[in-house]
N, CA and C of each residue as an Amber inpcrd file, in Angstrom:
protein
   234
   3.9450000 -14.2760000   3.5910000   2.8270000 -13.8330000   4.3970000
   1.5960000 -14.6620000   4.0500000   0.9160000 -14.7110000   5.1050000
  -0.0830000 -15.8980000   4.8350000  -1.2580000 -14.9420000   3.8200000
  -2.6450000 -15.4360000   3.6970000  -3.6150000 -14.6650000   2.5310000
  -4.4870000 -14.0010000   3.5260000  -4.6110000 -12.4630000   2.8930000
  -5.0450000 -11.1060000   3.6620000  -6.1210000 -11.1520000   3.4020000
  -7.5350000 -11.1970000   4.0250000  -8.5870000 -11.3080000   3.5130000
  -9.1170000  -9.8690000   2.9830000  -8.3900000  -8.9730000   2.9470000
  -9.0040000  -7.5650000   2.5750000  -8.4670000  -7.7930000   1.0320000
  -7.8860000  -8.2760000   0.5930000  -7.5400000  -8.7280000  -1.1410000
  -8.5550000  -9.1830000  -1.9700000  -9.5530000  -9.2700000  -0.9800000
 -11.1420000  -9.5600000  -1.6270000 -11.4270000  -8.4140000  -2.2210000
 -11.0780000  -7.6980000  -1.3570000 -12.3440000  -6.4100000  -1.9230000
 -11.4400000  -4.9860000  -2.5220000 -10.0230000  -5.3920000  -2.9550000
  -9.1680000  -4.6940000  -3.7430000 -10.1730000  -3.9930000  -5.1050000
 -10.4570000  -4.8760000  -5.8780000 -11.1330000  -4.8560000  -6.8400000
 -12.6850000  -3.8860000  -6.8260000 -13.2420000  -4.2450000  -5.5020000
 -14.2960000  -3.0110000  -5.0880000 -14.0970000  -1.4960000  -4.7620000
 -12.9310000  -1.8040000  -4.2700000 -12.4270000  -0.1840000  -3.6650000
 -11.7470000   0.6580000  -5.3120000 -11.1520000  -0.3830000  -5.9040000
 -10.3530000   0.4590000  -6.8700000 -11.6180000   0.6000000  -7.9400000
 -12.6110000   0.5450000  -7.9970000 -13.8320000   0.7520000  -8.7510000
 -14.2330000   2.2370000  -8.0580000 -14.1720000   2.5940000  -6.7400000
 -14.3840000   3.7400000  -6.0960000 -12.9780000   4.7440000  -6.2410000
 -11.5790000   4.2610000  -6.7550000 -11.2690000   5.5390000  -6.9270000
 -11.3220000   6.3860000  -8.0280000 -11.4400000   7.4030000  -8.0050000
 -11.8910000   8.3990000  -9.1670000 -10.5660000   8.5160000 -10.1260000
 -10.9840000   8.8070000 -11.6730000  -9.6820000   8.1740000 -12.3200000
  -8.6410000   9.2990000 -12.2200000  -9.3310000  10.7470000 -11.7670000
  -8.0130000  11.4160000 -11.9750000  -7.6740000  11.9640000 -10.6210000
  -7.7500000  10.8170000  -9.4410000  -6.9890000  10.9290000  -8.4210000
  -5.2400000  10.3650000  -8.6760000  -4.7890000  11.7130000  -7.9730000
  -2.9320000  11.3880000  -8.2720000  -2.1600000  10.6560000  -6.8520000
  -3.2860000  10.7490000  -5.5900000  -2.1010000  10.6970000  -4.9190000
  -3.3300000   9.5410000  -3.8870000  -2.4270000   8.7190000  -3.5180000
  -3.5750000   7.7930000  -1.7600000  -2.5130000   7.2590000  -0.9350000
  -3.3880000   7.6030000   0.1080000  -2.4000000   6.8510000   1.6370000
  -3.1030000   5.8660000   1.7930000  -2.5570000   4.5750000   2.1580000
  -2.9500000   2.8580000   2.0920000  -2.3960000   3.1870000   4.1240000
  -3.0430000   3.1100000   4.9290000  -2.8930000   2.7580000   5.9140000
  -2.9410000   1.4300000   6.8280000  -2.0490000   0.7570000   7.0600000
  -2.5810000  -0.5720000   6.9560000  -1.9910000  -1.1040000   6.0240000
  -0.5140000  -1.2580000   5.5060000  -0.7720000  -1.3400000   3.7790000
  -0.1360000  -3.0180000   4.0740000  -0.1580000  -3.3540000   5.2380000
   0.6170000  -4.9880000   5.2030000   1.6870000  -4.9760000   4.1970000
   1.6950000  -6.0170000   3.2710000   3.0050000  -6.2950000   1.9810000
   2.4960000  -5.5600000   0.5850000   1.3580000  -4.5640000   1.0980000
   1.5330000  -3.4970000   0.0340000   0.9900000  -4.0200000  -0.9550000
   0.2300000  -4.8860000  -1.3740000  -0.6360000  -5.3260000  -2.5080000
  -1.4660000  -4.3340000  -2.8480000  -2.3340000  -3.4090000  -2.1370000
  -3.1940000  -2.8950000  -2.7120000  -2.6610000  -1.2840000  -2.9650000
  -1.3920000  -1.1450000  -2.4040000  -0.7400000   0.0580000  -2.6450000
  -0.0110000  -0.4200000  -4.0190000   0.2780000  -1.0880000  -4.5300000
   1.2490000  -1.7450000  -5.7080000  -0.1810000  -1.1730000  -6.4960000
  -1.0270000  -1.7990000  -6.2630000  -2.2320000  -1.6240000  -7.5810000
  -2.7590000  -0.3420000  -7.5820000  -2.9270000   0.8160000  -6.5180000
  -3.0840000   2.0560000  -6.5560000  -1.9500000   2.6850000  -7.6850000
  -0.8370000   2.1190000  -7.5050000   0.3410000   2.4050000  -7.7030000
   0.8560000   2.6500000  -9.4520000   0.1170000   1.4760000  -9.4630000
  -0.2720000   0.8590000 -11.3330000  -1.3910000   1.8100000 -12.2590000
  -1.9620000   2.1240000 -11.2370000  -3.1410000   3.3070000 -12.0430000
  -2.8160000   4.8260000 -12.0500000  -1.3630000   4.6970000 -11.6550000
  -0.4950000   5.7890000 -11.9470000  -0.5130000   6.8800000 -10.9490000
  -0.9920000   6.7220000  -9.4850000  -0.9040000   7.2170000  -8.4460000
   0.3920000   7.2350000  -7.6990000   0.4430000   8.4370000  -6.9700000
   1.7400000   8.6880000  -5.6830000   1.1580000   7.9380000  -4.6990000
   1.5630000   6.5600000  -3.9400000   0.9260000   6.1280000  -2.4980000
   1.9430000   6.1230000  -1.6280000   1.5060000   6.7900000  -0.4470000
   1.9600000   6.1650000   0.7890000   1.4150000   5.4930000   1.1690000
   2.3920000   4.0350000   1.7630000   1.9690000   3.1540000   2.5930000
   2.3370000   3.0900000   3.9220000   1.6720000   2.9940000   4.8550000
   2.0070000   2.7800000   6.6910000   1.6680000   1.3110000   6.9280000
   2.4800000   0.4910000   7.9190000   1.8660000  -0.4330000   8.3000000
   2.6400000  -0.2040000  10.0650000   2.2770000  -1.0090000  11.3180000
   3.0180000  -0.7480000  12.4470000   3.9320000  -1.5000000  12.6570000
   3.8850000  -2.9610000  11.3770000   4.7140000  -4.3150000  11.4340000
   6.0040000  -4.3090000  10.3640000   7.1350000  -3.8500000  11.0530000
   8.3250000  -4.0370000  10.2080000   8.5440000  -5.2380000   9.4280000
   7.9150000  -6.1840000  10.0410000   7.8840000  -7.2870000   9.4110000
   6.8680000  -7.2690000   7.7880000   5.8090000  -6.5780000   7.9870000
   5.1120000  -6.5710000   6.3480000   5.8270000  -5.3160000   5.8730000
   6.2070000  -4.4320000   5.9400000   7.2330000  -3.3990000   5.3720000
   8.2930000  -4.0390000   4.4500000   8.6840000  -4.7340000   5.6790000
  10.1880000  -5.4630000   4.7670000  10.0800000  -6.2180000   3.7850000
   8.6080000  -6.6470000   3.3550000   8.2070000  -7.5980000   2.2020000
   7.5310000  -6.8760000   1.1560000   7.2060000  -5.9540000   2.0230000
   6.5460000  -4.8770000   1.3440000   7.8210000  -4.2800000  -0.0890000
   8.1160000  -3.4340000   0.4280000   9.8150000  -2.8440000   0.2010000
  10.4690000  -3.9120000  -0.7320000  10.6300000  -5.6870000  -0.7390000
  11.1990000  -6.5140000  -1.3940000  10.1620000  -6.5130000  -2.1020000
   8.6120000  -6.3100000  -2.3920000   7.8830000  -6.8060000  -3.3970000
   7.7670000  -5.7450000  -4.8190000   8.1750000  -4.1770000  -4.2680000
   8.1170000  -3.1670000  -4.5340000   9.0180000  -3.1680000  -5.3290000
   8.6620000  -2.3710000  -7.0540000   9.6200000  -1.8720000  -7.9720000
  10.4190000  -0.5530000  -7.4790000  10.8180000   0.2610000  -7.2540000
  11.9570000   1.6070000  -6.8360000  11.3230000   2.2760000  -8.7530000
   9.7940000   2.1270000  -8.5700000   9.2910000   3.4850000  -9.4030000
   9.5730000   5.2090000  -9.0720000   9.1270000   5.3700000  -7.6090000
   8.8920000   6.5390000  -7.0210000   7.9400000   7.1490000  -7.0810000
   6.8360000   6.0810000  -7.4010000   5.6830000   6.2070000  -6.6230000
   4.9250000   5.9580000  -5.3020000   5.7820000   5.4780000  -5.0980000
   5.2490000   4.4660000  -3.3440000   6.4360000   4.6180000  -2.2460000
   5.8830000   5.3070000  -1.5500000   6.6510000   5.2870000  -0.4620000
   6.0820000   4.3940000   0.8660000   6.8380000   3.2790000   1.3470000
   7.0610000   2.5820000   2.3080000   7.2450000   2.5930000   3.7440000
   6.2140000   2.9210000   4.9020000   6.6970000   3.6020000   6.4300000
   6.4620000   2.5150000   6.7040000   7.2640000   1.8300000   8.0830000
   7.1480000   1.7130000   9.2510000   6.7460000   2.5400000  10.4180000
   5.7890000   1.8270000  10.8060000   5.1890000   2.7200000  12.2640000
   5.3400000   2.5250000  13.5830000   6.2140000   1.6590000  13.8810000
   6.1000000   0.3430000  14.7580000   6.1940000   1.5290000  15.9020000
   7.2790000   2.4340000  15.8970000   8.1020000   3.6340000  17.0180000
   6.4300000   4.6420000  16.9320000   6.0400000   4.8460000  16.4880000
   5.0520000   5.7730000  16.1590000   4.4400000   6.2980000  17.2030000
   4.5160000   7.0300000  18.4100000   3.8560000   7.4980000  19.3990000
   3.0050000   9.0380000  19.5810000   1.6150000   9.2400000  18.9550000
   0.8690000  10.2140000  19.0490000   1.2250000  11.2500000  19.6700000
């Protein structure tokens, strides 16, 4: 995957989460970089993205902790 420009500001947002949050939904989560690092500070994340295509890299970049769960949204109709 080419470079996500929201990987800038990983480092700003995870300064805003509070330390004894357990659980975040990454909406948007592309190949899951910033759900991996939610992930590391010992949080439950769900990730959504609508592109099976960043899921599936997502999912290959991903340890099988059981902290992170992985959606596809692509079918997703309100």
């Amino acid at each position: 995957m080419p470079f996500d420009h929201n990987d800038h500001y990983h480092r700003l947002l995870l300064r805003q989460v509070p330390r004894d949050c357990g659980a975040a939904l990454d909406v948007g989560c592309g190949t899951g970089r910033f759900a991996r690092r939610l992930a590391r500070l010992g949080m439950t994340v769900d990730a959504v993205d609508p592109s099976e295509e960043a899921i599936a890299e997502a999912r290959a970049l991903s340890a099988p902790d059981g902290r992170s769960s992985l959606m596809e949204m692509s079918g997703f109709r309100p």
